[in-house]
C-alpha positions in Angstrom: 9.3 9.2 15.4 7.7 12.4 13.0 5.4 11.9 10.9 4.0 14.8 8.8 0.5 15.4 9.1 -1.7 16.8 6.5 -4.0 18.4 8.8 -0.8 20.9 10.3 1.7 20.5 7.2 4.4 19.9 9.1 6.1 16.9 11.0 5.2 16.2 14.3 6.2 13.8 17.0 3.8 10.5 16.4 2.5 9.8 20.3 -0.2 7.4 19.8 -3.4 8.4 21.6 -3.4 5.1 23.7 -0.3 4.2 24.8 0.9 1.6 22.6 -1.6 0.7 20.3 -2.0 2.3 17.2 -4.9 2.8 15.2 -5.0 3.1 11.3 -8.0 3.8 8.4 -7.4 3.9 5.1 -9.2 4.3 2.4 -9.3 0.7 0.0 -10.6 1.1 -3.3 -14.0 0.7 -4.9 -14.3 -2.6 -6.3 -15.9 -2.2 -9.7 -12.0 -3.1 -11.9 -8.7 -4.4 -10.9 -6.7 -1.7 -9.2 -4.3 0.6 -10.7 -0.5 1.1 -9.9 -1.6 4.4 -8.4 -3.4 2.5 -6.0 -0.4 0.2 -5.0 1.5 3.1 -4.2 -1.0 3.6 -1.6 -1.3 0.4 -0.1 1.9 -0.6 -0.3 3.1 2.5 1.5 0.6 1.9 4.6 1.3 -2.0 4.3 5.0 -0.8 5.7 3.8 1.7 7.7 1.8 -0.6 9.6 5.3 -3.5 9.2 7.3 -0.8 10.8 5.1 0.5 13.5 4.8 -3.1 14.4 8.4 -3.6 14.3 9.3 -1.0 16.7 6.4 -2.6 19.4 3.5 -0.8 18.5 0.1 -3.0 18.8 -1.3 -1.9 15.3 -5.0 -2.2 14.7 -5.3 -1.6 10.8 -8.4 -1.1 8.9 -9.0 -0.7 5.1 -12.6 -0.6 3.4 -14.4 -1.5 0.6 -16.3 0.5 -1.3 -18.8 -1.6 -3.1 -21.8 0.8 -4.2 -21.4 3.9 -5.5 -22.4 5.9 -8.9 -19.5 3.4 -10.9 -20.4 0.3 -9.5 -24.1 0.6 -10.8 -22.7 1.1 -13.6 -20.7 -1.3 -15.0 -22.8 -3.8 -12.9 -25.8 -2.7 -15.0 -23.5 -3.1 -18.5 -22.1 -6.4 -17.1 -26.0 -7.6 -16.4 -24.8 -8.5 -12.8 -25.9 -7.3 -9.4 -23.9 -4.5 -7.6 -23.5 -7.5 -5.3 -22.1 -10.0 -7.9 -19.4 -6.8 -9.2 -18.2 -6.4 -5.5 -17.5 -10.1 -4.7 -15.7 -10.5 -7.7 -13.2 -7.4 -7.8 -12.6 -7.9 -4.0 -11.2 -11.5 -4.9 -9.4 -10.0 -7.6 -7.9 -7.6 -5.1 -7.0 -10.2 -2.7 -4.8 -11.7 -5.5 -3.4 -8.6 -6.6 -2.7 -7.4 -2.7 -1.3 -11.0 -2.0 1.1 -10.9 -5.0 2.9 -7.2 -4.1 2.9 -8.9 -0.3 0.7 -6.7 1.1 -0.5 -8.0 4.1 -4.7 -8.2 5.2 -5.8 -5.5 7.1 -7.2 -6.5 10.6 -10.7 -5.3 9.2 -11.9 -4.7 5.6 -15.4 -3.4 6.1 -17.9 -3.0 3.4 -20.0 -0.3 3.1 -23.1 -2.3 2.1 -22.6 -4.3 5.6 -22.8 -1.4 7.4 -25.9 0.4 6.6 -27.2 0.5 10.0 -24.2 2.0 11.2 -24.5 5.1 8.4 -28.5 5.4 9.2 -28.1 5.8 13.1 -25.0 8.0 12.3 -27.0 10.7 10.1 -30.1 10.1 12.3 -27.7 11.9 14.7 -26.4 14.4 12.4 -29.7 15.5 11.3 -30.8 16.0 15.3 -27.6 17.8 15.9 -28.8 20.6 13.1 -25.7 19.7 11.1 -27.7 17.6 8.2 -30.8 17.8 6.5 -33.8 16.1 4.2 -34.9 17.1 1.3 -37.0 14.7 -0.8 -35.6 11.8 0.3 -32.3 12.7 0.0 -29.9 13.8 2.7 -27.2 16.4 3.1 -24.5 17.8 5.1 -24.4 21.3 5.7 -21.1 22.0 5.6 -21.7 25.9 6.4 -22.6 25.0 10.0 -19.3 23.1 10.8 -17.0 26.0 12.3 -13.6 24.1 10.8 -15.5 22.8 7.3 -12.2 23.5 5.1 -9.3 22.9 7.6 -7.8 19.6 6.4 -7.6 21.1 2.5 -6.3 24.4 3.5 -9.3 26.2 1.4 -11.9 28.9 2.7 -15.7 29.0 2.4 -15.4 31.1 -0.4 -12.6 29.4 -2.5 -14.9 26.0 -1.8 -17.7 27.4 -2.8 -15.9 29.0 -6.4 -15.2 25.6 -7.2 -18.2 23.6 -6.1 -21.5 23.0 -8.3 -24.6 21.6 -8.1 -24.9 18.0 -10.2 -28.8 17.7 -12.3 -30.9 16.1 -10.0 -29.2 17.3 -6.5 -31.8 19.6 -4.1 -29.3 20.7 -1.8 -29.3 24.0 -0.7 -25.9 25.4 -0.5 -23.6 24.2 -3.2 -21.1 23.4 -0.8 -23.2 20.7 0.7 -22.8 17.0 0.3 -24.7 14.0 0.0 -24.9 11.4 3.1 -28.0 9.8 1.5 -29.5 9.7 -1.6 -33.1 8.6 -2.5 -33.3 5.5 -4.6 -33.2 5.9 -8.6 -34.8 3.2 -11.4 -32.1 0.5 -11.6 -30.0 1.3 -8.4 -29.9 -1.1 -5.4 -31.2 0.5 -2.6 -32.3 -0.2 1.7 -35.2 1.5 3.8 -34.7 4.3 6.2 -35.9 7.0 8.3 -35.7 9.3 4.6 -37.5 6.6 2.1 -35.5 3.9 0.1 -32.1 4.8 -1.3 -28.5 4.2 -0.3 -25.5 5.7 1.1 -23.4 8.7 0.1 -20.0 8.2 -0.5 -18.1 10.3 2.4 -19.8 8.8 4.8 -19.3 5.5 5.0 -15.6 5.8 6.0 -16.5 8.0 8.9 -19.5 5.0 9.9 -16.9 2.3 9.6 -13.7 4.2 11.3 -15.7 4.6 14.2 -17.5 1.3 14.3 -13.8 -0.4 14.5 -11.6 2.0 15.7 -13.6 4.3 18.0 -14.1 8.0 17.8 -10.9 9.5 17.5 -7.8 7.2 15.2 -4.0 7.9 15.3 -3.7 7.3 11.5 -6.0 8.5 8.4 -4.4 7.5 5.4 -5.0 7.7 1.4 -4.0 9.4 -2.1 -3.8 13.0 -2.2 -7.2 13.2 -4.4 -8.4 11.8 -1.4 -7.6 15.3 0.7 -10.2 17.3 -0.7 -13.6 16.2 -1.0 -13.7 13.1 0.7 -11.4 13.1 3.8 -12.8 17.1 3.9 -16.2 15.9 4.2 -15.1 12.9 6.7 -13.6 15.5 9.3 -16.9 17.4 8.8 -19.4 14.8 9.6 -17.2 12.8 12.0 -16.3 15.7 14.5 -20.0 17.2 13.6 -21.3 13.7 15.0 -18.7 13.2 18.5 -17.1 16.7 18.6 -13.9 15.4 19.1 -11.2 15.1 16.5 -11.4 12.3 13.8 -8.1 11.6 13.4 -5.2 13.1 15.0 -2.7 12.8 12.0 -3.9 12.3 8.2 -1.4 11.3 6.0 -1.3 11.3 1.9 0.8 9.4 -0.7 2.2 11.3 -3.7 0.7 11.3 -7.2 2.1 8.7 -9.6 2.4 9.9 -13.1 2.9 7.7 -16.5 6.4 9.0 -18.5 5.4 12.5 -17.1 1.7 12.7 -17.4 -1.2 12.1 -15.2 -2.4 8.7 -15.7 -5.9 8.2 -17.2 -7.4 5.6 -19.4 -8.1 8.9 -22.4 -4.5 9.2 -22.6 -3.9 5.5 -23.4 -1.6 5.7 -20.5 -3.9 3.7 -17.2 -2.2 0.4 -16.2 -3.8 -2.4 -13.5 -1.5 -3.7 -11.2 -2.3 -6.8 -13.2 -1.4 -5.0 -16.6 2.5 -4.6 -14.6 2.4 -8.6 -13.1 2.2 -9.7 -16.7 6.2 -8.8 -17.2 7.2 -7.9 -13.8 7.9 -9.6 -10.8 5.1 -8.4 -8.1 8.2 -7.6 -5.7 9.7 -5.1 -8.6 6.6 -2.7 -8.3 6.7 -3.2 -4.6 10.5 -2.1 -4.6 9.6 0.6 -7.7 7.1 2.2 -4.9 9.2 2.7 -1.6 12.4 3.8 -3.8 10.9 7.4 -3.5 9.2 9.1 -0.6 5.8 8.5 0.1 4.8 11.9 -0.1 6.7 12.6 -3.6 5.8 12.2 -6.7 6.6 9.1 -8.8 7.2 9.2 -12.9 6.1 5.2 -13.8 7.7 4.0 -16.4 9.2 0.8 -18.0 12.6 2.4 -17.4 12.2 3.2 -13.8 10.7 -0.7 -13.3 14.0 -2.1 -15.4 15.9 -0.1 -13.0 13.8 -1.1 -9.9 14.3 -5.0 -11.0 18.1 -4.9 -11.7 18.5 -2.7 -8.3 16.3 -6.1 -6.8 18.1 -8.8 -8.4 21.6 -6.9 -6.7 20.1 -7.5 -3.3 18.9 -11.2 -4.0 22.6 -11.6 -5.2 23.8 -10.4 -2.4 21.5 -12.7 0.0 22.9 -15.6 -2.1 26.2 -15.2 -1.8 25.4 -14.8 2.5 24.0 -17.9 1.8 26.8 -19.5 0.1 29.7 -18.0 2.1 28.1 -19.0 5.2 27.8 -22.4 4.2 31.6 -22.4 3.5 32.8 -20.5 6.2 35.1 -22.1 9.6 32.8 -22.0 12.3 35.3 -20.1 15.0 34.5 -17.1 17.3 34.6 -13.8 15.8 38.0 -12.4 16.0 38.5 -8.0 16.1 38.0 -7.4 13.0 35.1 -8.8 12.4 33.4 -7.5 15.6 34.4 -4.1 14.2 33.0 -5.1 10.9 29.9 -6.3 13.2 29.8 -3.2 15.4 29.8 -1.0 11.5 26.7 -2.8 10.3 25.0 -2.0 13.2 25.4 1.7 12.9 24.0 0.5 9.4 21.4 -0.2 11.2 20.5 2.3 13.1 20.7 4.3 10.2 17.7 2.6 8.7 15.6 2.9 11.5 16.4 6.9 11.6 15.0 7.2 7.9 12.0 5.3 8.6 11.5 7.5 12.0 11.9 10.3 9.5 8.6 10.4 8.1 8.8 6.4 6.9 11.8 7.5 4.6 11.7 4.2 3.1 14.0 5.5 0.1 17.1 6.4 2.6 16.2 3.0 4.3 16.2 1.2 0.8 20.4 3.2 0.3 21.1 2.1 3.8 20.5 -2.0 2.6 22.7 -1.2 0.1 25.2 0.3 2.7 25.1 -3.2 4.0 25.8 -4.9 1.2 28.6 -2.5 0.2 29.9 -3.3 3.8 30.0 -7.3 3.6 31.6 -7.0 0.1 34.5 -5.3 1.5 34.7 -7.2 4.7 34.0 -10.8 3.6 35.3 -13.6 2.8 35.5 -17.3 2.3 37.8 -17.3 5.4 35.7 -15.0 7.8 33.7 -16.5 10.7 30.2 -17.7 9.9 28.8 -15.9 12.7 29.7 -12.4 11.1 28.1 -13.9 7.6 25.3 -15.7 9.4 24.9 -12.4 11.5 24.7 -9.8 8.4 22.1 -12.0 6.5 20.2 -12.2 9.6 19.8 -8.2 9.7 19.3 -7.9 5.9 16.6 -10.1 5.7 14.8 -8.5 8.8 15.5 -4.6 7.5 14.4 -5.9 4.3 11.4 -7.9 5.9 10.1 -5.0 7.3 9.8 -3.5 3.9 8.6 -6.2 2.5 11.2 -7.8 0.3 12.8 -10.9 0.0 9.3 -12.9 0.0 11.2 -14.7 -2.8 13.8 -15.9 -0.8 14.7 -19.5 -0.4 17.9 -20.9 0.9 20.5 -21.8 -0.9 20.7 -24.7 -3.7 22.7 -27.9 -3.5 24.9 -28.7 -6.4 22.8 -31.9 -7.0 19.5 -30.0 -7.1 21.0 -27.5 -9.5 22.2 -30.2 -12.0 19.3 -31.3 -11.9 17.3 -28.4 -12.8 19.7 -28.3 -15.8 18.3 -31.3 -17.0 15.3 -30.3 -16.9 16.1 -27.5 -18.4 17.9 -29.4 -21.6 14.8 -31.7 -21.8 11.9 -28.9 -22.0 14.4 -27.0 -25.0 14.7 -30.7 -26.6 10.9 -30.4 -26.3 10.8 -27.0 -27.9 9.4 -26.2 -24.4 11.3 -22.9 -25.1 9.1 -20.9 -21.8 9.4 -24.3 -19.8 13.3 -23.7 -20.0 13.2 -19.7 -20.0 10.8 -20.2 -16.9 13.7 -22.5 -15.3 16.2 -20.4 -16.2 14.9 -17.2 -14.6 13.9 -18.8 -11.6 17.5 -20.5 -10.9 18.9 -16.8 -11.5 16.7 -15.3 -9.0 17.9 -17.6 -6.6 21.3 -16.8 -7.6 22.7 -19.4 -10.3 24.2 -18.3 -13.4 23.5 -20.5 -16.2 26.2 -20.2 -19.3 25.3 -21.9 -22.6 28.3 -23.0 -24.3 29.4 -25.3 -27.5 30.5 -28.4 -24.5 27.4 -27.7 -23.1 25.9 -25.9 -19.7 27.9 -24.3 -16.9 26.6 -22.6 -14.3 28.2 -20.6 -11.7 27.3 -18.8 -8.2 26.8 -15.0 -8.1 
């Protein structure tokens, strides 16, 4: 398996640093609003990164934070008349629901930065002693200057860092390059004692506190957004390998940008959508499919075009499953004679394939065409008179490809005659009711699962696709 690693930019051969477990951070979001679609790229994409690694063996350990105080969070808790507290709560329940909707799976850990406190004081109690952080009016900073590989990860230079860097009103540091691990407590900010007066933490450093509090000094897998790159995973390298002098992370990894119809998405553009914007006319598993059709590390163009597509390019795999479903109900049970062991020994190469993309770098885009390969394969091969092994065998192997990138959640096995007819009459009685969303609703569901419903002048028929 190569993975490409920010920190090199290039692929490498993934070795985990002990044996065969695998350790991964990434960066969850800061829980002040619902998240955006930019965001589910993100998790989605380490969601099956973590599926896959599993699938092949790997013992996965998998951590993802919460960000729940910073400079935003005051704020809108402070409009909202809440407590920071309160805000946090709330939007990490509204995660959970978004998260559990797209099928991303819990991490093993999702640490909050305000529960680790302790952990951040004793951590720059340690810079400071080391030389690598000082005070300065009850605030506390990271001199960046006096870590040797300060700029590695980003590919910048002192002097191109310090071009672009600038001091914010208020700040005392004394390099403008410098940043924040504490900052002294302001009028209408939450705060907790330490060593440097009453104030709370800076934003870089909690990650490196809570990576190493759950997944020791030195993690296979540092993951996020490429805005993430530069400052913040910068300034993590800095004060982590300042604090144990050994690497943080051995491969860092970054999702492409996601852009709205060919701009950058931000709410003064009119163009910012919540996952929970999309869920309103999309099926959670559309995004999810929308997201891995591309490579992680390219960019994505959102738009209600490229979801239309992802959903149609969806509902041809559910058909698909169906029709397994239904042919394998139907078909002789006899052993497999040689063409179907060919047909057998093909999808297996099929296979195969789709574990080569996804040891490529987690090409989940060229393991997304080989499902299709698949299906192409069984349409061809197939047929009311094949074995039910071959059938039962290729649905088998979809559903665990597809499983591992997280599709076909939706899934249920196939429907009796009886229970369609009768969803049919339920059906005609909610559109007798002028129920008209009741009977769309039922509609839509009985075609996900693979039931064509036909409206005609001597009333319903339906059909299997």
């Amino acid at each position: 398996m190569r993975i490409y690693n920010t920190l090199t930019r290039r692929k490498e051969e993934f070795i985990p640093l002990n044996g065969n477990k695998v350790t991964i951070y990434t960066c969850g979001p800061t829980v002040y609003d619902f998240f955006h679609v930019g965001n589910a790229r993100v998790f989605i994409t380490f969601d099956v990164i973590r599926n896959y690694l599993k699938y092949k063996g790997y013992e996965v350990k998998f951590v993802q934070n919460f960000t729940d105080i910073d400079d935003k969070m005051i704020k809108r808790a402070n409009e909202e008349g809440v407590t920071v507290k309160e805000l946090g709560d709330r939007f990490i329940k509204e995660y959970f629901k978004d998260a559990d909707a797209l099928n991303i799976k819990r991490a093993d850990v999702h640490p909050r930065a305000t529960e680790h406190i302790e952990d951040i004081i004793e951590f720059i109690k340690v810079l400071i002693e080391k030389g690598y952080a000082y005070e300065v009016g009850g605030d506390v900073y990271f001199a960046a200057r006096k870590f040797p590989g300060y700029g590695k990860l980003s590919g910048q230079n002192l002097e191109e860092l310090e071009a672009g860097a600038r001091v914010e009103p208020g700040e005392k540091k004394k390099d403008p390059i410098d940043f924040a691990l504490w900052k002294a407590k302001k009028p209408g900010e939450p705060s907790w004692p330490s060593p440097w007066g009453e104030g709370r933490p800076g934003w870089h450093i909690e990650c490196s506190a809570m990576a190493m509090k759950h997944l020791g000094e030195t993690i296979d897998i540092h993951g996020g957004g490429p805005d993430l790159i530069f400052p913040h995973h910068e300034n993590e390298v800095a004060q982590s390998e300042a604090f144990t002098g050994k690497p943080f992370a051995r491969f860092f990894m970054h999702v492409g940008y996601l852009n709205i119809n060919n701009e950058k998405m931000s709410k003064s553009l009119g163009n910012f959508f919540t996952v929970r914007d999309i869920l309103k006319e999309y099926n959670p598993e559309v995004l999810r499919f929308l997201m891995l059709s591309s490579h992680y590390r390219s960019p994505i163009n959102f738009s209600r075009e490229l979801l239309d597509q992802s959903k149609s390019a969806l509902e041809r795999l559910y058909n698909a499953l169906y029709a397994m479903e239904h042919l394998e109900n139907a078909a002789p049970e006899r052993p497999l004679n040689g063409e179907e062991e060919e047909y057998l020994r093909r999808q297996l190469e099929n296979k195969n394939k789709f574990k080569d993309a996804m040891d490529d770098d987690f090409n989940t885009a060229g393991a997304i065409a080989v499902l299709f390969d698949m299906i192409r394969e069984f349409n061809v091969s197939l047929n009311e008179n094949s074995s039910r092994e071959a059938v039962k065998k290729t649905k088998e192997m979809v559903l665990e490809l597809g499983g591992v990138l997280g599709f076909f959640s939706k899934f249920e096995p196939v429907l009796l005659d009886e229970e369609i007819e009768q969803k049919i009459k339920e059906r005609e009685e909610a559109r007798k009711a002028k129920n008209y969303a009741l009977a769309d609703k039922i509609r839509d569901e009985l075609r996900a699962r693979g039931i064509i419903l036909e409206d005609t002048p001597a009333g319903v028929r339906w059909k299997r696709v």
